[in-house]
C-alpha positions in Angstrom: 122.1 98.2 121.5 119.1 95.9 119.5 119.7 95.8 116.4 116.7 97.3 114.2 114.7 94.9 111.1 112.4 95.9 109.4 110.6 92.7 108.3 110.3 91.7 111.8 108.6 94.8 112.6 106.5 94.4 109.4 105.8 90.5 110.4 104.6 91.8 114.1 102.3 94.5 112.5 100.6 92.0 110.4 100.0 89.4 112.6 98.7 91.8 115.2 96.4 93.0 112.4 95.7 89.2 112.4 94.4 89.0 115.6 92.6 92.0 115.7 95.1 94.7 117.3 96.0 98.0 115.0 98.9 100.3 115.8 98.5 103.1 117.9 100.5 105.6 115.7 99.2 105.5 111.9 101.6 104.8 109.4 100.0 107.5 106.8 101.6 110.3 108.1 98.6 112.8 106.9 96.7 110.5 109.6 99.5 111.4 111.9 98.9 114.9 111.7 95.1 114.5 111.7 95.4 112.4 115.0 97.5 115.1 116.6 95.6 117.8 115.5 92.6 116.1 117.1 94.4 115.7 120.4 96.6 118.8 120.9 94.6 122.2 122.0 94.0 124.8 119.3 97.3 126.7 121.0 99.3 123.7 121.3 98.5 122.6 117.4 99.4 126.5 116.1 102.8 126.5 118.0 103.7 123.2 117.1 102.4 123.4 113.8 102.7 126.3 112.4 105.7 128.6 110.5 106.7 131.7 109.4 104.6 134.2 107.2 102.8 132.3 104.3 104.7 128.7 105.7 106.4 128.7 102.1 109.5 127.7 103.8 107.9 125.0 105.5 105.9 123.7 102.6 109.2 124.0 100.5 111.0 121.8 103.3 108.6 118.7 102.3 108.2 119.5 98.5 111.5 119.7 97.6 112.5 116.2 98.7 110.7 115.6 95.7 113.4 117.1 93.2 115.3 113.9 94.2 114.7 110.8 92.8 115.8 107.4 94.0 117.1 104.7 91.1 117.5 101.5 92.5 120.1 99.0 92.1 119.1 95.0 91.3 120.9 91.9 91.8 122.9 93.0 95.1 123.5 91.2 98.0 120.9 92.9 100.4 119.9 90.0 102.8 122.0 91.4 106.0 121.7 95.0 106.4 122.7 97.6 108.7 122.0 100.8 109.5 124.4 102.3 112.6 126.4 104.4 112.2 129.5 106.3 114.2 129.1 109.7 115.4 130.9 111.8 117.9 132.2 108.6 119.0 129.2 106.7 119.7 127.8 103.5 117.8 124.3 104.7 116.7 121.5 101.7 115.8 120.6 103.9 113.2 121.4 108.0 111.3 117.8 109.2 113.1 118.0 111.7 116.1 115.2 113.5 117.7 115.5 117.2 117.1 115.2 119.9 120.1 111.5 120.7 120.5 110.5 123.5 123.2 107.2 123.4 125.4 106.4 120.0 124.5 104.8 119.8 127.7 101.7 121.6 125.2 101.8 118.1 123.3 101.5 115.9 126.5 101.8 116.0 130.5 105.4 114.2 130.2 107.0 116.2 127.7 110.7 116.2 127.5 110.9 112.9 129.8 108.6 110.7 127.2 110.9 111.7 124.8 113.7 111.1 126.3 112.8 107.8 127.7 111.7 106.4 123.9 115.1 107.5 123.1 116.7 105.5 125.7 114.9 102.8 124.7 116.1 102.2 121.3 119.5 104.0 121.6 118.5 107.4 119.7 120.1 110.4 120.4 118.1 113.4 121.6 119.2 117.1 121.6 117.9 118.9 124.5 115.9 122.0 124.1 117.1 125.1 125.5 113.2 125.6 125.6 112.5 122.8 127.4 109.6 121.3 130.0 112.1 119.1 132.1 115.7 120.0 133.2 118.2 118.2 131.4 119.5 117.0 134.7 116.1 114.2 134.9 116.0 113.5 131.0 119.8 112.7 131.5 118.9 110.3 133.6 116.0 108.7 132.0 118.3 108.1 129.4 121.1 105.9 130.4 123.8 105.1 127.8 121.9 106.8 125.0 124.2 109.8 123.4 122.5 113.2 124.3 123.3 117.1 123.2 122.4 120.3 124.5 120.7 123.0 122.3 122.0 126.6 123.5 120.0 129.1 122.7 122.8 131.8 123.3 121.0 134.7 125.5 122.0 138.2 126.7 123.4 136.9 129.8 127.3 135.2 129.4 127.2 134.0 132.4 123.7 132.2 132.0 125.1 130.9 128.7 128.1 129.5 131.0 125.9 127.8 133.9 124.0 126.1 131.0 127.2 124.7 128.7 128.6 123.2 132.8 125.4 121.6 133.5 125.4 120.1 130.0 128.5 118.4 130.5 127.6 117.3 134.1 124.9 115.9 132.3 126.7 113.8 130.4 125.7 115.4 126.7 128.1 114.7 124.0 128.3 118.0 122.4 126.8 121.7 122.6 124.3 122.9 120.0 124.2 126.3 119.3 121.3 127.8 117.2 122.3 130.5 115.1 118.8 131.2 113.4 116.2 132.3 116.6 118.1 135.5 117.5 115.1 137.0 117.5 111.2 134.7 116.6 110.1 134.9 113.4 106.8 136.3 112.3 104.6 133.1 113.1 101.3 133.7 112.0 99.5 131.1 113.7 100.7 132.2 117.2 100.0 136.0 116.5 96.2 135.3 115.4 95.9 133.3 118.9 98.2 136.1 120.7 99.6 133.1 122.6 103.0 132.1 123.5 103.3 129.6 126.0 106.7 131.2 127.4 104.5 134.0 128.8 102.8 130.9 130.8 106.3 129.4 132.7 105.7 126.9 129.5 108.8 125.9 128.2 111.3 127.6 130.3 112.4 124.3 132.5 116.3 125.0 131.6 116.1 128.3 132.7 114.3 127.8 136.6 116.2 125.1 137.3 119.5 127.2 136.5 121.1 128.8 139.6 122.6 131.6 137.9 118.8 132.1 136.4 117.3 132.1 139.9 120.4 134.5 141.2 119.7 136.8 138.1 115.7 137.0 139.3 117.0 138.8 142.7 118.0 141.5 140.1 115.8 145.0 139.4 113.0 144.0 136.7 112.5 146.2 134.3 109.2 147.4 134.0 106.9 145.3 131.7 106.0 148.1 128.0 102.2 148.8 128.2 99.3 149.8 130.9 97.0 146.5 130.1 93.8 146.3 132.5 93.6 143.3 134.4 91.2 140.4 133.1 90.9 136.7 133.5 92.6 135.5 131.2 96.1 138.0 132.8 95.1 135.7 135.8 95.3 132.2 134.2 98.9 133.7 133.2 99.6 134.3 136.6 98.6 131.2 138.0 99.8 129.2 135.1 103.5 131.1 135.8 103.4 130.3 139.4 102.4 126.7 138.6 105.2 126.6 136.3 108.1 127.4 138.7 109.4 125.3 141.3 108.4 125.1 144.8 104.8 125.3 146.2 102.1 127.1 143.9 100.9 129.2 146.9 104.4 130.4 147.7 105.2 130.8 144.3 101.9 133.0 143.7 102.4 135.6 147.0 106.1 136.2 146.1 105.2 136.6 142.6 108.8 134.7 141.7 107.0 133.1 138.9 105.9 136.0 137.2 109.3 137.4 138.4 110.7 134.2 136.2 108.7 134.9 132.7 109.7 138.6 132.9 113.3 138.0 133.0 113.6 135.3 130.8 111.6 137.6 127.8 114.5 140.0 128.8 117.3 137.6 128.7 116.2 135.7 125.9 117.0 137.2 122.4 120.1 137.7 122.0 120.8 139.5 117.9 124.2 140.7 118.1 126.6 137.8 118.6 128.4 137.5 115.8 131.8 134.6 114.5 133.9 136.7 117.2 131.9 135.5 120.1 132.4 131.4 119.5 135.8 131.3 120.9 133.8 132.1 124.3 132.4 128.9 124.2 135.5 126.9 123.0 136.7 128.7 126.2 134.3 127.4 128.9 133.1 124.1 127.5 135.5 120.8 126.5 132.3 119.7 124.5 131.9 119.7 120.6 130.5 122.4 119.0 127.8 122.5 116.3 126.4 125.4 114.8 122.6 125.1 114.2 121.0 127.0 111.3 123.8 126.7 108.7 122.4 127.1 104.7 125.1 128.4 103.0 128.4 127.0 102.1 130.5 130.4 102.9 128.9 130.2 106.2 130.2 126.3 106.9 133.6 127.2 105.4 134.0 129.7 108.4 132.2 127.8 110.8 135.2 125.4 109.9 137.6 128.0 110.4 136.6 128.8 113.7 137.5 125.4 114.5 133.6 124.0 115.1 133.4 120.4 115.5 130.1 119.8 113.3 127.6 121.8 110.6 123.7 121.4 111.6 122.1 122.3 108.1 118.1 123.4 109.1 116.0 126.2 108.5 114.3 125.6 112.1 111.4 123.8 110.6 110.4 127.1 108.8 109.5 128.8 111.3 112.5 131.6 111.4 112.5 132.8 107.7 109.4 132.1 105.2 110.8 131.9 101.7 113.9 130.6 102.9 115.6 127.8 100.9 114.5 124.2 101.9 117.1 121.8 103.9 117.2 119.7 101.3 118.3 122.1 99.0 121.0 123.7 100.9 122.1 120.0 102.1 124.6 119.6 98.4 126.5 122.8 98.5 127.4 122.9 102.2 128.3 119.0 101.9 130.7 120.4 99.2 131.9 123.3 101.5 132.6 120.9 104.3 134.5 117.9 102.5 134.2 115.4 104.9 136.3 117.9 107.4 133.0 117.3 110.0 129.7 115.8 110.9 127.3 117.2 108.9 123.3 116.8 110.9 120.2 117.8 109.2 116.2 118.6 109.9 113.6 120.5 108.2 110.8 118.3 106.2 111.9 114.8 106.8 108.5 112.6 106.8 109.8 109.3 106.7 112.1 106.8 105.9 113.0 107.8 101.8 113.5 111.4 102.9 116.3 110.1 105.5 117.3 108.2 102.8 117.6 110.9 100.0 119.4 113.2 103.2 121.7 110.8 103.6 122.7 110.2 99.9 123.2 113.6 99.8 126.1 113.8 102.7 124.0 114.2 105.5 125.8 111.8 108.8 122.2 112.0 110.6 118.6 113.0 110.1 116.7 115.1 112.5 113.3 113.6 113.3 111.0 117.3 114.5 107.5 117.6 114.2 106.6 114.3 113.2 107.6 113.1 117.1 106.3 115.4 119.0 102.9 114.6 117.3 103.9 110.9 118.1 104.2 112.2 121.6 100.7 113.7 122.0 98.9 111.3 120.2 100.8 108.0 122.6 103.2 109.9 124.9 106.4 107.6 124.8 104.9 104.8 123.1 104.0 106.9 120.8 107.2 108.1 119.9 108.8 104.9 119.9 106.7 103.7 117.8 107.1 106.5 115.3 111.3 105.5 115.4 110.8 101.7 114.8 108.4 102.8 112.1 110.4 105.2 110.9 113.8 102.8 111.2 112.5 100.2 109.4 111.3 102.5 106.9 114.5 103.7 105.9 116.5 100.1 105.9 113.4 98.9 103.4 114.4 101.9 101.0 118.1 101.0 101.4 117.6 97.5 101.2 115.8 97.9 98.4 117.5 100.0 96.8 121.1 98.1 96.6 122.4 99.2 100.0 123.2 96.9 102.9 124.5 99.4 104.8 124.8 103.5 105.2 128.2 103.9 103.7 126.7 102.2 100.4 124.2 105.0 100.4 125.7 108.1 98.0 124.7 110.5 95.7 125.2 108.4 92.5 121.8 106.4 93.7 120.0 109.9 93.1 118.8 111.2 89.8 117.8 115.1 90.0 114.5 115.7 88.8 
């Protein structure tokens, strides 16, 4: 594992400035998005982009980090500092993971496997989308040494939900993720105005053709699709898109119709509303993994997560995109921290846009900070440069702000270094 520093990555970004060469990520991160917004498709920016309803809960996500104010320390020894940490048994070069990301083949022909090589570069841990472009099975692999998870969007099928947690362990993840707050999709906007969602295209579903209990479930009786829609073009680029999508040869795939076959069962499978705390001792049952409950804002909800014997508390609000007015993260972060008391991991996302937010996260209990958005704009503005870029930025932002502010290392960053605004 390299050890991060953030002057040397400072000293190699000036001296290629020196000699002419700029960085192919921005630094500003409202050039990030502007770069990405250039490069992505109008569909592509609005799913990635966008939220729920009026995007309050995504604005709040950012805004609020602002309630929390760093003081800094003076006159501490910061000249050697550190940022690993231990989680789930692994030796992390720094708290950063790369949150689960669906379709991200929409921000660049790699997708998933960019990410997860940039990862496996530089040691971060990745969670693997449920929603994702590339089975787990070749990102594993891409990936080495590197710590990975497995996001589990729970669905209708059991026995789907069961093929998934086995494959996940084969794959050597260290834990099982389970979202708790995309039951159902929230109202997003953005993708209603377009009418596009790139499931409907074989985009996104990787997990899910790759699965043999999915394939075995596709021999099954179809319901028949709600609607009597003419046909037009645009039902045909779905078609073909779909067939593309699926594995095997297009042409087959087109004259059996499996990949059509494929997006029909998987918009029938996928939302799953009714499980409940009653169903988690099913997966204690079938996987020897760790559990973490995605989704988690409020304390009562972590206290019980706890006594259902859960190995870890993922405080996020998916970005914003589930529930608009929702409480930020960052908000939620202090009470479930209280709730917990240091009885688990505690892993955050939602609005983190550099190195001080990590920072204020951290001081605030968090064990590690979810890096979303911001890297899968990395990823279509420089594929898996791009996003490794965005870490070692990102990195040696965060040991700058700890360095600077009286820290050497990331148990020296707590909540007395904050001041509430």
């Amino acid at each position: 594992m390299k050890k991060s520093n953030a002057l040397d990555r400072q000293r190699t970004v000036y001296l290629d400035g020196a000699f002419g060469y700029r960085q192919a990520i921005p630094f500003v991160y409202a050039e990030i998005e502007r770069l990405a917004r250039q490069k992505l498709s109008p569909e592509a920016w609005a799913y990635i982009a966008g939220s729920a309803g009026l995007e309050q809960t995504a604005r709040s996500n950012e805004s609020d980090f602002q309630h929390w104010k760093i003081v800094p320390r003076m006159l501490r020894n910061v000249e050697e500092r550190d940022l690993s940490i231990q989680f789930l048994g692994h030796t992390l070069p720094a708290p950063f993971f790369l949150a689960p990301i669906g379709a991200l083949e929409m921000a660049h022909p790699e997708a998933d496997l960019a990410v997860a090589r940039a990862c496996g570069a530089l040691g971060i841990p990745y969670i693997f989308s449920n929603q994702a472009s590339v089975p787990m099975e070749e990102c594993a692999v891409t990936m080495g040494e590197t710590p990975r998870m497995f996001q589990l969007y729970w669905s209708r099928s059991d026995e789907l939900a069961v093929s998934l947690l086995q494959r996940a362990e084969a794959s050597g993840c260290s834990a099982i993720v389970v979202t708790l707050d995309t039951t159902m999709l929230g109202w997003r906007t953005r993708d209603l105005d377009l009418g596009y969602l790139p499931f409907l295209k074989g985009i996104g579903i990787a997990q899910y053709t790759s699965d043999p209990v999915f394939r075995r479930l596709l021999e099954e009786p179809l319901e028949a699709p709600s609607g009597n829609r003419r046909p037009s073009f645009d039902a045909i680029r779905t078609l073909i898109s779909s067939a593309q999508k699926y594995p095997g040869g297009f042409w087959r795939n087109l004259r059996s119709g499996i990949g059509r076959k494929a997006v029909q069962k998987f918009t029938q499978i996928y939302s799953r509303p009714n499980i409940t705390w009653t169903d988690l001792p099913f997966l204690r049952k079938h996987t020897r993994l760790p559990i973490i409950l995605k989704g988690v804002l409020h304390p009562d909800d972590a206290k019980k997560a706890l006594d259902y014997g859960v190995d870890g508390i993922y405080v996020s609000n998916h970005g914003g995109r589930q529930v608009d007015g929702a409480i930020s993260s960052i908000e939620a972060l202090p009470g479930i921290v209280e709730a917990v008391r240091g009885k688990a991991p505690i892993l955050f996302d939602s609005g983190v846009r550099g190195g001080a937010d990590a920072f204020k996260a951290l001081a605030l209990g968090a064990t590690a900070v979810g890096i979303g958005r911001p890297y899968c704009y990395a990823l279509g503005i420089g594929g898996q440069a791009g996003v490794e870029a965005l870490l070692l930025n990102w990195m040696a932002d965060l040991e700058l702000t700890m360095g600077l502010s009286g820290c050497k290392n990331i148990a020296e960053i707590h909540s007395t270094i904050l001041h509430r605004g």
